[in-house]
KOLLO-329773 format. One record per residue (C-alpha): y negated, x, z. Coordinates in steps of 0.2 Angstrom, whole numbers, plus 5000, padded with zeros to 4 digits. Layout:
// KOLLO-329773
<rec><v>Y</v><u>X</u><w>Z</w></rec>
...
//
This chain:
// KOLLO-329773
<rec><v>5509</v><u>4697</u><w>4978</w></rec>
<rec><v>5515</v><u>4708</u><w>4992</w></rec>
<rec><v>5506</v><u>4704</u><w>5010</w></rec>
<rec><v>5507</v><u>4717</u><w>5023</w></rec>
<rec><v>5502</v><u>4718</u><w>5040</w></rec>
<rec><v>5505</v><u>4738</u><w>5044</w></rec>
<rec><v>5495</v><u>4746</u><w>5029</w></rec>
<rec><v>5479</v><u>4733</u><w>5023</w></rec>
<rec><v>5473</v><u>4743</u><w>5008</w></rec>
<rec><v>5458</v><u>4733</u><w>5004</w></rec>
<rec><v>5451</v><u>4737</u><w>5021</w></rec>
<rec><v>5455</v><u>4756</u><w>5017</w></rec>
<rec><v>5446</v><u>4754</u><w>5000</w></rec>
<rec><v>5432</v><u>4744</u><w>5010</w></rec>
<rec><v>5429</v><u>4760</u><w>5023</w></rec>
<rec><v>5431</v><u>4773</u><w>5010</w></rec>
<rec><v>5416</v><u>4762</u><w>5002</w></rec>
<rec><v>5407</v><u>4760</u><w>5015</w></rec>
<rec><v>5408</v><u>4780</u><w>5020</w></rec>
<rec><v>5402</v><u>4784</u><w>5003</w></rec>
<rec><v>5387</v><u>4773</u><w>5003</w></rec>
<rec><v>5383</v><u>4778</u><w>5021</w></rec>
<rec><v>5384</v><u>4797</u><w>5018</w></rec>
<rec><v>5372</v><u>4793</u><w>5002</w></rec>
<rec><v>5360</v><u>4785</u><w>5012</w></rec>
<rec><v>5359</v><u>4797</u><w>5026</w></rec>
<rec><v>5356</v><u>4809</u><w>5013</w></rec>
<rec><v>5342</v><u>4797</u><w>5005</w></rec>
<rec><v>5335</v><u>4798</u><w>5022</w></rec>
<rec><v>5334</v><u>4815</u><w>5025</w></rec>
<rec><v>5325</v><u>4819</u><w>5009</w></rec>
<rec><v>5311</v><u>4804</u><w>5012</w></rec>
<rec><v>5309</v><u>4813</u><w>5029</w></rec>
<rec><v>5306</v><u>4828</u><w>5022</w></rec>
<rec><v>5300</v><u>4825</u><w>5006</w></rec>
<rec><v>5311</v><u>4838</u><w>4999</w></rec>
<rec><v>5323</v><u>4834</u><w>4986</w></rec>
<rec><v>5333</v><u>4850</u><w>4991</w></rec>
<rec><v>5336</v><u>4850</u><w>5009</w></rec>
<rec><v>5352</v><u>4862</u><w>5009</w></rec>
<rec><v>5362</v><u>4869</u><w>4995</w></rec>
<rec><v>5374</v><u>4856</u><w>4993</w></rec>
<rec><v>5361</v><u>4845</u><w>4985</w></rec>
<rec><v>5359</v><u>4857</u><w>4969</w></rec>
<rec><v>5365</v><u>4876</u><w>4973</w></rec>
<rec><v>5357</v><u>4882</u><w>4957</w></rec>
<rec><v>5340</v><u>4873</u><w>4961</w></rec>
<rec><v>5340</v><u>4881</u><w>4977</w></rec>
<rec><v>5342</v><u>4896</u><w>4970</w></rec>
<rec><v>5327</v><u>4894</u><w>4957</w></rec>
<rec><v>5315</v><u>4889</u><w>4971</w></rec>
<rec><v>5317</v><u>4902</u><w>4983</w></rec>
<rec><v>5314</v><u>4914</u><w>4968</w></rec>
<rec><v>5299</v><u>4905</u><w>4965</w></rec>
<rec><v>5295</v><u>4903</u><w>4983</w></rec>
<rec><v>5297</v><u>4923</u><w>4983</w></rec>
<rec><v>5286</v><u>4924</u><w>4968</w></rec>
<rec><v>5270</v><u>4912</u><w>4975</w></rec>
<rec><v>5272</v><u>4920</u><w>4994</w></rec>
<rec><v>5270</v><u>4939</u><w>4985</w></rec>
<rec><v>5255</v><u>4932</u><w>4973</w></rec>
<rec><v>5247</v><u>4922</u><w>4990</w></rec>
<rec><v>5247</v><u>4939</u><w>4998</w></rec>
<rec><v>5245</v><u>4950</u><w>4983</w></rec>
<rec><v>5227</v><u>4940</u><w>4981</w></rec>
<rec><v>5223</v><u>4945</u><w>4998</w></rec>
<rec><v>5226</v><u>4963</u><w>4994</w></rec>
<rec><v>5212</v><u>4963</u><w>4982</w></rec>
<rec><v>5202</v><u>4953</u><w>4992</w></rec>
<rec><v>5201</v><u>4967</u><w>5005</w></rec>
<rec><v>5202</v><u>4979</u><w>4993</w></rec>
<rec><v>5185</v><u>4971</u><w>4985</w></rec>
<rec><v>5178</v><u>4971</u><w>5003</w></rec>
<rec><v>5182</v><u>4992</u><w>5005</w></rec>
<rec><v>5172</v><u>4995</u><w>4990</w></rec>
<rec><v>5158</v><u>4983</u><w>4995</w></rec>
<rec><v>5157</v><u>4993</u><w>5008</w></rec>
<rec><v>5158</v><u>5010</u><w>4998</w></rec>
<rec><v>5145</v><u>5003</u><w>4985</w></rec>
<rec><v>5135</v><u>4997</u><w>5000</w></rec>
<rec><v>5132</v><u>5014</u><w>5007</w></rec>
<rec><v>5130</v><u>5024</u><w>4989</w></rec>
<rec><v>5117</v><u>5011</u><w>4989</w></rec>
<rec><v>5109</v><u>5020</u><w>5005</w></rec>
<rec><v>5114</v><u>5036</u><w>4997</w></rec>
<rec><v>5104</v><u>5031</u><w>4982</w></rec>
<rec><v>5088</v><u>5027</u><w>4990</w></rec>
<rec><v>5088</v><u>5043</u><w>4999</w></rec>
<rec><v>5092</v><u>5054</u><w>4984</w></rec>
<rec><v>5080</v><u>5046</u><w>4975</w></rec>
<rec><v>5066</v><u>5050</u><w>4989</w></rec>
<rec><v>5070</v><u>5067</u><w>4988</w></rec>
<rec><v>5067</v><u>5064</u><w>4970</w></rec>
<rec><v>5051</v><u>5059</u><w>4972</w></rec>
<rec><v>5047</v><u>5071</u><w>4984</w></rec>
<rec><v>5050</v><u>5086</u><w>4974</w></rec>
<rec><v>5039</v><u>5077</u><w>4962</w></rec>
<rec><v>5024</v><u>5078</u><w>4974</w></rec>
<rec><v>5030</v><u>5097</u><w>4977</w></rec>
<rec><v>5030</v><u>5102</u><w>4960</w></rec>
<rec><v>5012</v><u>5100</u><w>4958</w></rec>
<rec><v>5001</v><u>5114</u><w>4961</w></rec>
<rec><v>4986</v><u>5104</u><w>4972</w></rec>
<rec><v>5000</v><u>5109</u><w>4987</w></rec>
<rec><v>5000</v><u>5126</u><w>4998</w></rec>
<rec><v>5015</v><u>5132</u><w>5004</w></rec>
<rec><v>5014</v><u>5124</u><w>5022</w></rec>
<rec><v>5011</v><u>5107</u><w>5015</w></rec>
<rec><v>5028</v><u>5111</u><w>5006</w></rec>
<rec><v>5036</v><u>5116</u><w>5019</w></rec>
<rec><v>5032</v><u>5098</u><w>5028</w></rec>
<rec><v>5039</v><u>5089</u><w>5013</w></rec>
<rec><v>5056</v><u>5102</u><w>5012</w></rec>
<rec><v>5059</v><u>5093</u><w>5033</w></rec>
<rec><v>5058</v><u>5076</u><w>5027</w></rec>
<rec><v>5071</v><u>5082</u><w>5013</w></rec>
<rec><v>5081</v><u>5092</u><w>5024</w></rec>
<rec><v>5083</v><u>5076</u><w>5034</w></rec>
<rec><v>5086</v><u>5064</u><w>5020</w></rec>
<rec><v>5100</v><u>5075</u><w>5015</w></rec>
<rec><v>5107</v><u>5077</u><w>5033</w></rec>
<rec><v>5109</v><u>5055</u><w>5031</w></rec>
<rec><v>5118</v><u>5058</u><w>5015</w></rec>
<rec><v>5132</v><u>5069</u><w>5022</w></rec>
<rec><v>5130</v><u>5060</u><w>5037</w></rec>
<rec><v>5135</v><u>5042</u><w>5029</w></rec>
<rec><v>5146</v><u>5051</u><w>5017</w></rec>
<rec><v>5156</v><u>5059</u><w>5033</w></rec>
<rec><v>5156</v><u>5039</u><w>5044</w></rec>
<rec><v>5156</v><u>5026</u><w>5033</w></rec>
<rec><v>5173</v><u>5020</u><w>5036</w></rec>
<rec><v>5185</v><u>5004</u><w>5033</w></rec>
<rec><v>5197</v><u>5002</u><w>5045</w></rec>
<rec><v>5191</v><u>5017</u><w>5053</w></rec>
<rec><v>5197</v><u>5029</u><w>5039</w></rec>
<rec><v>5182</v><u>5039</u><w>5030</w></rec>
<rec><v>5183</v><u>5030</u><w>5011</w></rec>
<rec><v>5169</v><u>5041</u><w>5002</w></rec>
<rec><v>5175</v><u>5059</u><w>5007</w></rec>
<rec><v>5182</v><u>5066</u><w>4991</w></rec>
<rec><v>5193</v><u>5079</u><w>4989</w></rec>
<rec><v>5182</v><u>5091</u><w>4977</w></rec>
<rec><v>5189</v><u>5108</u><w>4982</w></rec>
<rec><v>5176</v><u>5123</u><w>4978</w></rec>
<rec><v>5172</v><u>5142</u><w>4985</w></rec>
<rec><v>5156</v><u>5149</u><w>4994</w></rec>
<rec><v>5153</v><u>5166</u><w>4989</w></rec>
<rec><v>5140</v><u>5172</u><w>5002</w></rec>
<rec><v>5138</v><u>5188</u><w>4993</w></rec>
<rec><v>5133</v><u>5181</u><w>4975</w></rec>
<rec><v>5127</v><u>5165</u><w>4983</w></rec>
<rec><v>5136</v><u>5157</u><w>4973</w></rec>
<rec><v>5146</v><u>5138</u><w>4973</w></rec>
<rec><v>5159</v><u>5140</u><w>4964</w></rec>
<rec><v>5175</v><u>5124</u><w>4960</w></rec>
<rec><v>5190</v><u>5126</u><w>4961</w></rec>
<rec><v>5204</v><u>5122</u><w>4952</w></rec>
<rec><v>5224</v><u>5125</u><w>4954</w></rec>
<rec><v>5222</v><u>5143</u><w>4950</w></rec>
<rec><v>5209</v><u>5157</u><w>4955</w></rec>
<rec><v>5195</v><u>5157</u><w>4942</w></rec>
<rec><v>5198</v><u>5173</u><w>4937</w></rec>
<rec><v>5216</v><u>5177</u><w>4939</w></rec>
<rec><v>5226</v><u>5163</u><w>4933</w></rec>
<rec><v>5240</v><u>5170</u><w>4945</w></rec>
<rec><v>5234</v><u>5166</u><w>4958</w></rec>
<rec><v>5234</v><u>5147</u><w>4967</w></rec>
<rec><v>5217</v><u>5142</u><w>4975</w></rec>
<rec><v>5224</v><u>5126</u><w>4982</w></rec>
<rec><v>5232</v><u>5120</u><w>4998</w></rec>
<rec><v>5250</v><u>5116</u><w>4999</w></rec>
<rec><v>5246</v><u>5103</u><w>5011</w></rec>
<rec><v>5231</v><u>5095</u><w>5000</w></rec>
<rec><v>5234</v><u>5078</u><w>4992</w></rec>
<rec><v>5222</v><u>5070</u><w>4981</w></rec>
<rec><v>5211</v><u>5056</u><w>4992</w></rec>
<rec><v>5215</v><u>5037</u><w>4982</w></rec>
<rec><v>5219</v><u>5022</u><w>4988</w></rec>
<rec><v>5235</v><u>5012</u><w>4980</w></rec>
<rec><v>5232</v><u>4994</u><w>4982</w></rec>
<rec><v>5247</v><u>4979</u><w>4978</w></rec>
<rec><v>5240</v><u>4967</u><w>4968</w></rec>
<rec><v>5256</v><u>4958</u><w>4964</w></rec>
<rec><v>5272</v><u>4952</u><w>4968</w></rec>
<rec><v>5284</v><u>4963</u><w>4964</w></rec>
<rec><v>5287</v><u>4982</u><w>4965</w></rec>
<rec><v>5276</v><u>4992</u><w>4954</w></rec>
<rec><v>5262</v><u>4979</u><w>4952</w></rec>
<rec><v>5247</v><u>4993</u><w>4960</w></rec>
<rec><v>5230</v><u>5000</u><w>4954</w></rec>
<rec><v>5224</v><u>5013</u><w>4960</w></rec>
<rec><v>5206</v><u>5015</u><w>4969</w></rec>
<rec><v>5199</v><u>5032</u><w>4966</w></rec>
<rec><v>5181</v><u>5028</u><w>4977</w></rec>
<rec><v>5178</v><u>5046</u><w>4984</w></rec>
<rec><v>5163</v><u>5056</u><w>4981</w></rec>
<rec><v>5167</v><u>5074</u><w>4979</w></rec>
<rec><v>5163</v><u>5085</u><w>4996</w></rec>
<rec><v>5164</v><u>5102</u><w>5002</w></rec>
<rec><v>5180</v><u>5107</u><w>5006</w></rec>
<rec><v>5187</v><u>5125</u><w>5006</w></rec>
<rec><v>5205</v><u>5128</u><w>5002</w></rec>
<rec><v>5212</v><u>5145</u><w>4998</w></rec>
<rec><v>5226</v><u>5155</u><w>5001</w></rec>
<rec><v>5229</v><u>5173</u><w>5006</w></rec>
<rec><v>5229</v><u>5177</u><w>4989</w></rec>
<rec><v>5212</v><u>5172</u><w>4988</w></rec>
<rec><v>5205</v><u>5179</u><w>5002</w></rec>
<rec><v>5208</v><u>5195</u><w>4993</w></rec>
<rec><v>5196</v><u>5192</u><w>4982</w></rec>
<rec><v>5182</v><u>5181</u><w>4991</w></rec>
<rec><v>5176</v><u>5178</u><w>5006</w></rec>
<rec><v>5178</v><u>5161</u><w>5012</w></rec>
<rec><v>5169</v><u>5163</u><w>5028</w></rec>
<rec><v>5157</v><u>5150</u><w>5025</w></rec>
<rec><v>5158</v><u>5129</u><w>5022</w></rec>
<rec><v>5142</v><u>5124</u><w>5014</w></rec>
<rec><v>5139</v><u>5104</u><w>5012</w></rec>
<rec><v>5147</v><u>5091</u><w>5014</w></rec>
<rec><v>5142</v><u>5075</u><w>5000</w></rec>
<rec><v>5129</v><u>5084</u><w>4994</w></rec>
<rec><v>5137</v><u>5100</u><w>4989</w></rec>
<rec><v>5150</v><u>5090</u><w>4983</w></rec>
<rec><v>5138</v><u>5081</u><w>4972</w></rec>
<rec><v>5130</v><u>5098</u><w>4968</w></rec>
<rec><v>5147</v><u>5105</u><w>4963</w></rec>
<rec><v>5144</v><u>5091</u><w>4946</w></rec>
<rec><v>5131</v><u>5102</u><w>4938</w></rec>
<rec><v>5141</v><u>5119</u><w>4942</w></rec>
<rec><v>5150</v><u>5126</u><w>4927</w></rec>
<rec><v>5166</v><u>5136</u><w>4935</w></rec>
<rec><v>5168</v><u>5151</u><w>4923</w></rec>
<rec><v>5150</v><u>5153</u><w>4925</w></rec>
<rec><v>5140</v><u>5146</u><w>4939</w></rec>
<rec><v>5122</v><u>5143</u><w>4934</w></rec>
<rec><v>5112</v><u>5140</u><w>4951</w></rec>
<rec><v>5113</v><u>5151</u><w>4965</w></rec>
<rec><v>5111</v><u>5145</u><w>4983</w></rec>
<rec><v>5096</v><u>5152</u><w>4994</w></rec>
<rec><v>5096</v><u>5154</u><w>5011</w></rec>
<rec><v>5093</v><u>5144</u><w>5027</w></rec>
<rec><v>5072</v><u>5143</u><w>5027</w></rec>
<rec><v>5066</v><u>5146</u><w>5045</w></rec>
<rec><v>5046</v><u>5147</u><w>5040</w></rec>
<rec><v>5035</v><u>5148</u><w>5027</w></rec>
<rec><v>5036</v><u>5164</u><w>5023</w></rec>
<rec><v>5056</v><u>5164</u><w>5017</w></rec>
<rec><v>5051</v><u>5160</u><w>5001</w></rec>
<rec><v>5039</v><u>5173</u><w>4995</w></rec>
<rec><v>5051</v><u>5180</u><w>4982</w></rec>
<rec><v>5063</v><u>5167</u><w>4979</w></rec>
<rec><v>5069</v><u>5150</u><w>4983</w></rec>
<rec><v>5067</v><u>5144</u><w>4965</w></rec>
<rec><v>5084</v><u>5137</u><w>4962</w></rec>
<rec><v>5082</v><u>5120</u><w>4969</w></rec>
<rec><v>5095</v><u>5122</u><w>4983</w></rec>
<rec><v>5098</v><u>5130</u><w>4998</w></rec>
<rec><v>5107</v><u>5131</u><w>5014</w></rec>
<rec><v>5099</v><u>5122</u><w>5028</w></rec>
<rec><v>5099</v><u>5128</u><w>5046</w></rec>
<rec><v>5113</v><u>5117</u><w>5050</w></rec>
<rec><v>5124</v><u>5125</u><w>5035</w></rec>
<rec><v>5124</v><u>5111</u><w>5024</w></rec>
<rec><v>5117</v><u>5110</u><w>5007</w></rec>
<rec><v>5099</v><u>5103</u><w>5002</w></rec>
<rec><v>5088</v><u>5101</u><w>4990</w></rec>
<rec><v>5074</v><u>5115</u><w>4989</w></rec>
<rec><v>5055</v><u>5111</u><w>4986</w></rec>
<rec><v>5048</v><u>5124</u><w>4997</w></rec>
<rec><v>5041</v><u>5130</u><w>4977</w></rec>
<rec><v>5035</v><u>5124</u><w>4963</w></rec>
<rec><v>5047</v><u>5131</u><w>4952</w></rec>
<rec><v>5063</v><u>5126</u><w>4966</w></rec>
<rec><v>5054</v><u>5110</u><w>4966</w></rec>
<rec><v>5056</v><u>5108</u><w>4946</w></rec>
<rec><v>5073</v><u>5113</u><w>4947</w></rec>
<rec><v>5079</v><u>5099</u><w>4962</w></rec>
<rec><v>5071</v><u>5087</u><w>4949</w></rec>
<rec><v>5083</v><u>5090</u><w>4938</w></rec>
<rec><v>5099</v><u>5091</u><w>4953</w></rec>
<rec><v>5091</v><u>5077</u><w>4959</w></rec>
<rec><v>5094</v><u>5068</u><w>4944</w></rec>
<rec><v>5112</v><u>5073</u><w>4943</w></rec>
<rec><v>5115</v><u>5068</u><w>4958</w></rec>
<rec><v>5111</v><u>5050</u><w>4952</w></rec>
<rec><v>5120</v><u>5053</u><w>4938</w></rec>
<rec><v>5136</v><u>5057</u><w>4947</w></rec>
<rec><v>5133</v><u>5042</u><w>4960</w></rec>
<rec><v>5129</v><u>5027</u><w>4948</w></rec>
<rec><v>5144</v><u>5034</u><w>4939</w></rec>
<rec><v>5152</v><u>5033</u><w>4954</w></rec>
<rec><v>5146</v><u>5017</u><w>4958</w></rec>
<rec><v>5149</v><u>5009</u><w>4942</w></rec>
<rec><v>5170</v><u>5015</u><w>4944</w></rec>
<rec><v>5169</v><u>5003</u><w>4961</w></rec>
<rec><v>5160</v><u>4987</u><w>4952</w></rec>
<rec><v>5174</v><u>4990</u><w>4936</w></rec>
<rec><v>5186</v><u>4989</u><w>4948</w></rec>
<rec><v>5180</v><u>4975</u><w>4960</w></rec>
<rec><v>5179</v><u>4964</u><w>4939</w></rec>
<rec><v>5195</v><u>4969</u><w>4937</w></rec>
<rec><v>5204</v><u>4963</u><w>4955</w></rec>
<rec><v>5192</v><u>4946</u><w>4954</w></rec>
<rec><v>5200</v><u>4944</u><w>4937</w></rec>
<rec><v>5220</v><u>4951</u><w>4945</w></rec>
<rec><v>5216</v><u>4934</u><w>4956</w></rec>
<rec><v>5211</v><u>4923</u><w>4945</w></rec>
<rec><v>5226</v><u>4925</u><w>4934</w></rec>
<rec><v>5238</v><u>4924</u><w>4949</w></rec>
<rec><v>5227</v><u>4909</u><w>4957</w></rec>
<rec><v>5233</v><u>4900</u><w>4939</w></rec>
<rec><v>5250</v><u>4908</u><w>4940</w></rec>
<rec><v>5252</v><u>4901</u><w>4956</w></rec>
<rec><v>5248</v><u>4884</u><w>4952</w></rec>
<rec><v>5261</v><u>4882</u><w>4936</w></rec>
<rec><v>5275</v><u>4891</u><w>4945</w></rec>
<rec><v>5272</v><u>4879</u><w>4962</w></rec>
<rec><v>5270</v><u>4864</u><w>4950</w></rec>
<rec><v>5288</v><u>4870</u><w>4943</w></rec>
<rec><v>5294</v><u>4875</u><w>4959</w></rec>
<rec><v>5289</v><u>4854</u><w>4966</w></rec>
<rec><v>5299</v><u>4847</u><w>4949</w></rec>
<rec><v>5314</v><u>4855</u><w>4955</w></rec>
<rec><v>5311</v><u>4856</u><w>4975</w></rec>
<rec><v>5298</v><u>4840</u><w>4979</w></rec>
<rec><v>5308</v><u>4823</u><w>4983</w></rec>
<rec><v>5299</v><u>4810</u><w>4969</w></rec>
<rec><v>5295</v><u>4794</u><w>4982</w></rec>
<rec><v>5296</v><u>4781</u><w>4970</w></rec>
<rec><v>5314</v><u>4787</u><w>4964</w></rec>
<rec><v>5319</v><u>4789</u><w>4981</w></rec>
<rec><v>5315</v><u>4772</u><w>4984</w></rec>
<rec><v>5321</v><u>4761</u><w>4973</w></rec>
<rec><v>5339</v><u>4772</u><w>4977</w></rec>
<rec><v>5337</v><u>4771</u><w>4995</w></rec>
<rec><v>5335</v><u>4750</u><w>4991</w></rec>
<rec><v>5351</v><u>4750</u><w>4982</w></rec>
<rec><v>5361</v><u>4760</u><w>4993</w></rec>
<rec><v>5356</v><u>4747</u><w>5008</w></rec>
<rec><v>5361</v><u>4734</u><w>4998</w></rec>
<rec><v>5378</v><u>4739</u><w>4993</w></rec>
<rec><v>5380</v><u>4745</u><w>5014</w></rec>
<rec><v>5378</v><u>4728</u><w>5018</w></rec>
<rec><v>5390</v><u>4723</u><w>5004</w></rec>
<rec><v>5405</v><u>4735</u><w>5010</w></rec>
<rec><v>5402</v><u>4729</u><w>5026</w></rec>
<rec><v>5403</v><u>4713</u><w>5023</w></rec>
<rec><v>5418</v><u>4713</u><w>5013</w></rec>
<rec><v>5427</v><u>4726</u><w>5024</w></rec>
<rec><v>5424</v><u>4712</u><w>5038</w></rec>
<rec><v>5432</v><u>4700</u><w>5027</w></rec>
<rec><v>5447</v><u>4712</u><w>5020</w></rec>
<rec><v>5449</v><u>4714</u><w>5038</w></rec>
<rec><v>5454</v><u>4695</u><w>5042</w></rec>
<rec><v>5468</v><u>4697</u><w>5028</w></rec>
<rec><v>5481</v><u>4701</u><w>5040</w></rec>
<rec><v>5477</v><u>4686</u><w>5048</w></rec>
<rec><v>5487</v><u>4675</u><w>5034</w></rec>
<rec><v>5502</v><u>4682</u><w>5041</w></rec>
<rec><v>5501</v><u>4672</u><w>5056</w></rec>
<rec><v>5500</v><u>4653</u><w>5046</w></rec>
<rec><v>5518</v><u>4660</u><w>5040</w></rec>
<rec><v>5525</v><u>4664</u><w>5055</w></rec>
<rec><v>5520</v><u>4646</u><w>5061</w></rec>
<rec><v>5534</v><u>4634</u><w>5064</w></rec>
<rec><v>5537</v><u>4620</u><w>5050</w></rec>
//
């Protein structure tokens, strides 16, 4: 066998070795520190690539749950307030009860129309205020017409009632919703449709040459009114503001009427308007617990969007941790035997680096 001094190939093979086991071990190091098994694309590109979709995929859902969540609380607070608006409307009920029967005089009436003038002055009001985020969430976009000469409340739809020519809607008007994202990805919304309808007057210059949109009556409760209104042929007929008791000799037996601040309330200043605001009265309700049961639909239907991505969440970060997650006890036992064969190559690189050293006993003298 050959011995050189210049080239000692078995101390080359012992630091190629010992380079190899070192750069595994560092690498065991890293991942026990911390405690991924992927710490840069170099340990498995395509596993990388699988996580971060993943990762994607559980950050979207995490924040996707917190949409719903606030979307819940928005129509907690919207229920919340048509639960005001409920109690209220169903005092006025009760009130025109009390004005229907014939043991009243006119005066007495009158008393019982202010505490219904008022009650329907805290309907608009808390349809006009209540607010999340401080945007207005139960002001609808119910478009109708006022025509004071027929007083008459008419809807209205994309074209003029009686000329189909004609547009009766705003260019500039879009429909009131709320998109929420309830998932990860593009695409994934549903859309909140919480708004009552209110008293909003759109009309072009085409219209104007046929009514006169002079005058904005209501707000919620001539949007709620609008309901019972049938729009090829209204039905009820608005009164006048009452200013006394002697307003309503010859009418004001509708069941609505104009207040003196302009908006929409129910008439029991008679016992035959009294009667009829029964029976608005109750539509009313029927339009707001329809409303009402749209919001607590919706609210089952985000609580159960959660719940499915809580238990998609789970499975995909228990798949994403298989790929991802360093496994301890593996790491351990490789760590173990990559110290093992470091001392080893060390050891026999300091022995493969004494080999030269025989070269010297031949160059002795005999």
């Amino acid at each position: 066998m050959a011995l050189y001094v210049n080239t000692n190939v078995s101390s080359v093979n012992g630091q190629r070795s010992l380079a190899r086991v070192t750069r595994q071990l560092d690498s065991s190091y890293q991942k026990l520190a911390s405690g991924q098994r992927i710490n840069s694309a170099r340990d498995d590109a395509a596993g990388l690539q699988i996580c971060d979709r993943m990762t994607a995929q559980i950050n979207g859902m995490n924040q996707a749950n917190r949409n719903c969540l606030d979307g819940i609380s928005l129509l907690q607070v919207a229920e919340g307030a048509l639960g005001e608006v409920t109690a209220s409307i169903q005092r006025m009920r009760t009130l025109a009860v009390q004005s229907a029967n014939g043991t009243y005089s006119q005066d007495e009436r009158m008393a019982l129309q202010e505490e219904v003038a008022e009650l329907s002055a805290e309907v608009n009001r808390i349809a006009r205020q209540t607010t999340y985020g401080g945007e207005p969430i139960l002001d609808g976009e119910q478009e109708y017409l006022y025509i004071p000469g027929q007083k008459k409340i008419m809807p209205m739809s994309n074209t003029h009632p009686s000329n189909p020519n004609i547009s009766c809607r705003d260019p500039s008007h879009t429909e009131k919703k709320k998109t929420l994202q309830v998932g990860a990805y593009a695409g994934n919304t549903v859309d909140m449709n919480i708004g009552i309808p209110v008293g909003k007057v759109y009309c072009n210059a085409g219209c104007h040459n046929t009514f006169a949109t002079n005058a904005l009556v209501g707000f919620d409760m001539s949007g709620l009114y609008i309901s019972l209104v049938n729009i090829d042929n209204p039905s009820i007929l608005v009164e006048p503001a009452i200013t006394s008791a002697t307003d309503f000799t010859t009418s004001h037996q509708t069941g609505i009427c104009i207040g003196s601040d302009g908006l929409v309330t129910l008439d029991v200043t008679t016992q035959q308007g009294a009667q009829k605001a029964i029976e608005i009265a109750d539509g009313f309700l029927k339009t707001i617990d329809s409303c009402r049961a749209d919001m607590g639909a919706l609210q089952n239907r985000l609580e159960s969007c959660i719940a499915n991505q809580e238990n998609v969440i789970e499975n995909v970060s228990d798949a994403r941790s298989r790929i991802r997650d360093c496994d301890y006890a593996s790491e351990i036992a490789q760590q173990t035997k990559l110290n093992i064969l470091q001392q080893s190559a060390a050891s026999i690189l300091s022995h493969a680096n004494m080999k030269p050293q025989t070269v010297l006993s031949l160059l002795q003298p005999a």
